[in-house]
N, C-alpha and C positions, 0 to 999 in steps of 0.2 A: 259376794259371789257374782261373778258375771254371767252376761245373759245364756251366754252358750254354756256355761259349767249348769246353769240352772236346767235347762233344757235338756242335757243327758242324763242329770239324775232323776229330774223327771220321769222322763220314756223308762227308764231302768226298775223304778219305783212303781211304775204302771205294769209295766213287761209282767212284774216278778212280785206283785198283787202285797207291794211293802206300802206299812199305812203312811209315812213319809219319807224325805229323803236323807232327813238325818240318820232314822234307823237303818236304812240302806248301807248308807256311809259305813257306819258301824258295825255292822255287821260283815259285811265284804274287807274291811280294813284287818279283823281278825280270823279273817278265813280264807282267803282270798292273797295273800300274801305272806313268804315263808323269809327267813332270814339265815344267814348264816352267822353265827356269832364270832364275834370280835373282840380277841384279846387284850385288855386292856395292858398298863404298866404294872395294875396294882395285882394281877391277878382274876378279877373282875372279865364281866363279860359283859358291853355294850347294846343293849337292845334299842333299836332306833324307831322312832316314834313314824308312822304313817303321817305323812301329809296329804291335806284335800286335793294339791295338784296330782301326785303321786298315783289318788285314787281315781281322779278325774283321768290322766295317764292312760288307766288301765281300762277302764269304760269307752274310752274313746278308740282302742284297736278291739275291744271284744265287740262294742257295735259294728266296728269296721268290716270285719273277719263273721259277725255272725254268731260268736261262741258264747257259752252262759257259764261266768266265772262262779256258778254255787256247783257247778257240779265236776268243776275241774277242768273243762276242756281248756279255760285256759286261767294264770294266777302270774303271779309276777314275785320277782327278787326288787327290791329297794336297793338301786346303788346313791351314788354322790351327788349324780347328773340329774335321776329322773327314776326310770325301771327298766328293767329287763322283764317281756313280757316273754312268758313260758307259754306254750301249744301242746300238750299231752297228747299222746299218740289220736284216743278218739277223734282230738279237736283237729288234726291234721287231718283226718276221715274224712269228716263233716264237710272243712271247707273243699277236698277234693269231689267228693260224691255232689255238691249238690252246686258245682260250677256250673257255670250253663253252658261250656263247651266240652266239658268231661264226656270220653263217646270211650271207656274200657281202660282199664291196667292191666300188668300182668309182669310175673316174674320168672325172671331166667337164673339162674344156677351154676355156678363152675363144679365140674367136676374132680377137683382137687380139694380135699377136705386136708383141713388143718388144727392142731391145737395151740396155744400160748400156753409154752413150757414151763415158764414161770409161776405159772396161778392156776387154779381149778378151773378154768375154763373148759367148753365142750366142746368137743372136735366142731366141726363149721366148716361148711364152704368157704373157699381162698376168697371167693368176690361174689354179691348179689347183687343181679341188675333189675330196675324198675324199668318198664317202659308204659308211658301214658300214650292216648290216642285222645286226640280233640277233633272234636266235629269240621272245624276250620279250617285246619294243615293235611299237606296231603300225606305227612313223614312221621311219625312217631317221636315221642321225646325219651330218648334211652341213657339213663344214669347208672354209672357202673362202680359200687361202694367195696372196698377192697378192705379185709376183716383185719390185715395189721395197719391200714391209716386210721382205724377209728375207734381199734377192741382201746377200752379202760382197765386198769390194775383193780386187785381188788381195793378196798377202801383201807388207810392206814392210819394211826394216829395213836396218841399217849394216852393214858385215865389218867382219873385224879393222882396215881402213884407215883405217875409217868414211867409205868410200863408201856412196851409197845402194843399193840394190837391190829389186827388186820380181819378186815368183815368181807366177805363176799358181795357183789351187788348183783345187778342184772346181767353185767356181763360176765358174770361165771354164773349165774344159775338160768338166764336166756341165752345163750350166744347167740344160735341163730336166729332167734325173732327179731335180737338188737339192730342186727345185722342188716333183716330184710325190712326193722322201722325205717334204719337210716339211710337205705335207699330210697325207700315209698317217700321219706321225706326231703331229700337231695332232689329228687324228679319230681315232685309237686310245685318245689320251687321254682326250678326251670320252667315247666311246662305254662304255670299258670300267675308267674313272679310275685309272688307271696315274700315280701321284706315285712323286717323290721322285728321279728318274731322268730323263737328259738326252743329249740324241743328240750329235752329237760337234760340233757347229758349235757351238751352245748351250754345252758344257761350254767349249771355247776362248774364247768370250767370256766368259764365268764366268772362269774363270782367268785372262785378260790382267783383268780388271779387278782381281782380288787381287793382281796383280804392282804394275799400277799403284798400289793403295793401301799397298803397302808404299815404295815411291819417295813418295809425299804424304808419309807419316809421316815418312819418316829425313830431308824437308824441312822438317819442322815448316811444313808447308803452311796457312793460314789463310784461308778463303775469306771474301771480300768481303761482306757482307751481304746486297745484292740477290741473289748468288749462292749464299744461302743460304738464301733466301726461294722461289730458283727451283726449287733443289734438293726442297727442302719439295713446292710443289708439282707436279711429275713425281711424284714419289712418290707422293703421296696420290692420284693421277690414277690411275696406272701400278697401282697396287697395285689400285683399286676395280674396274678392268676386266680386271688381269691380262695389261698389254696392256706386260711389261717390253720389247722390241723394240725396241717404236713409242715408248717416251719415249726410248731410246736416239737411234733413229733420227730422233724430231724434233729436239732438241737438237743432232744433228752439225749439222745443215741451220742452226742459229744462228749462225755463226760464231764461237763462243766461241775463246779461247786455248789453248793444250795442255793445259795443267796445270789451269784449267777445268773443259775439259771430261775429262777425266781425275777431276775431282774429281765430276762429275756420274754417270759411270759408276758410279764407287767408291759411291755413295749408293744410287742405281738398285739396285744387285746385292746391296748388304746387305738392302736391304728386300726383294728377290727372296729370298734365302735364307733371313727369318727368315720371311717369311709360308709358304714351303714348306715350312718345318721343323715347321708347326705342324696340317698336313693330316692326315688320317686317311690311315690308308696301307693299306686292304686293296682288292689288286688286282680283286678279284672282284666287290668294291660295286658300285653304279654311278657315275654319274659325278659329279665333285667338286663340279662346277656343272651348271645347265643350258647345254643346247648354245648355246642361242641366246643368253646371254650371253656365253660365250669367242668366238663367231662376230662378235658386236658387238664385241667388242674386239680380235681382230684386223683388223680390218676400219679401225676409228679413226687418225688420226694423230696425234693428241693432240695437242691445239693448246694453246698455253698459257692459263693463266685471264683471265690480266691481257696483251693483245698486247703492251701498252706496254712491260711489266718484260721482257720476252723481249730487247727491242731496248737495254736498257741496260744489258746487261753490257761 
């Protein structure tokens, strides 16, 4: 173990009154870290083993950020690469409240209330906005989260019988809290450039798409050409406005095929995680962009370049 690995688990082992740092290890690897399981060919279901790097990973943005991964603020998904480190709402709190240019929040409201007719969802304001005030700027940081770019279906999938079934989550039994997290957390971003780190709805879609790009691969899946052309550009769209959601979210609205659109996810979220992988990462900067460009790009539905190529898949 190198000196810097030794040196975090150290501080962590002191912090959190552990008698050393193997039990640390150990105990944070089975608590600290959720997984999504993985279909094997036989039937079977893949549980992937915690690496030291992995755990080291995860110690190194929870020191970064402040947060204390036994009590949830923050836990991580294990991908291919490394981890997707998860922020629980508290732990988005924490690091907002206790900035040292944090000077008030506060939330705005549309007065259009909506339902998603589809699912049990609860009526909700059309759009909630965050706005931060930092001691520094003379302007306010205002984030405006729009309830059909970010509402979730409810949850679906097969039993053992391979019936189908369908579970409610947050976003039908919270609408609007969900709503006004995922602004509180859009605008903490901006305001105070918090990379690298993803609130739990975010990280869930991160990970069903790695799942699905492991079923592409073990299909030897070969997307069509105009499907490859569309992919292209979501991407380059998606990427210049940082607007990953909304090319998600236009694409379903296509009627593409499963494995399709499966294949467009899988695209989407690589280019999401290499362009995050390559940001500056100190929390205390300012922000990554200006506001008023992440606000234009939430805001967008990303229509595609070409309408026509949309419609021939």
């Amino acid at each position: 173990m190198t000196k810097a690995k030794e040196s975090i688990f150290q501080k962590f082992s002191e912090k959190f009154n552990f008698p050393d740092e193997q039990k640390l290890m150990a105990t944070l690897k089975a608590t600290a870290f959720k997984q999504k399981p993985k279909k094997q060919h036989d039937g079977s279901y893949l549980k992937v083993e915690i690496t030291d790097e992995q755990m080291y990973a995860l110690l190194i943005v929870s020191d970064q950020y402040g947060l204390n991964p036994f009590t949830k603020e923050i836990y991580a998904y294990p991908d291919k690469e490394g981890i997707v480190p998860v922020v629980g709402i508290d732990g988005w709190l924490i690091m907002v409240n206790k900035h040292r240019e944090m000077d008030g929040m506060e939330f705005v409201e549309s007065t259009e209330w909506v339902v998603d007719a589809n699912s049990t969802s609860k009526s909700c304001p059309s759009w909630i906005e965050c706005v931060i005030y930092r001691k520094d700027r003379s302007h306010p940081v205002r984030i405006r989260e729009y309830f059909d770019e970010v509402y979730r279906q409810p949850f679906s999938g097969r039993d053992s019988s391979n019936k189908p079934y369908t579970v409610d989550g947050p976003w039908q039994t919270h609408t609007k809290r969900m709503l006004r997290h995922k602004a509180l957390i859009q605008c903490a971003r901006v305001a105070f450039g918090f990379v690298g780190i993803y609130d739990t709805d975010e990280a869930e879609r991160i990970i069903e798409g790695e799942v699905v790009d492991s079923q592409i691969d073990s299909g030897n899946y070969s997307p069509p050409a105009h499907l490859a052309r569309q992919a292209a550009q979501l991407v380059a769209r998606a990427t210049k406005g940082q607007a990953w959601q909304a090319a998600i979210d236009y694409a379903s609205q296509q009627g593409y095929e499963p494995l399709d659109m499966n294949y467009l996810i899988v695209e989407i979220n690589k280019a999401r995680q290499h362009y995050e992988s390559v940001l500056p990462n100190d929390p205390l900067s300012g922000p990554v962009q200006p506001a008023e460009a992440v606000a234009q790009a939430q805001a967008s539905s990303l229509p595609s370049e070409n309408p026509e190529a949309a419609a021939t898949h």
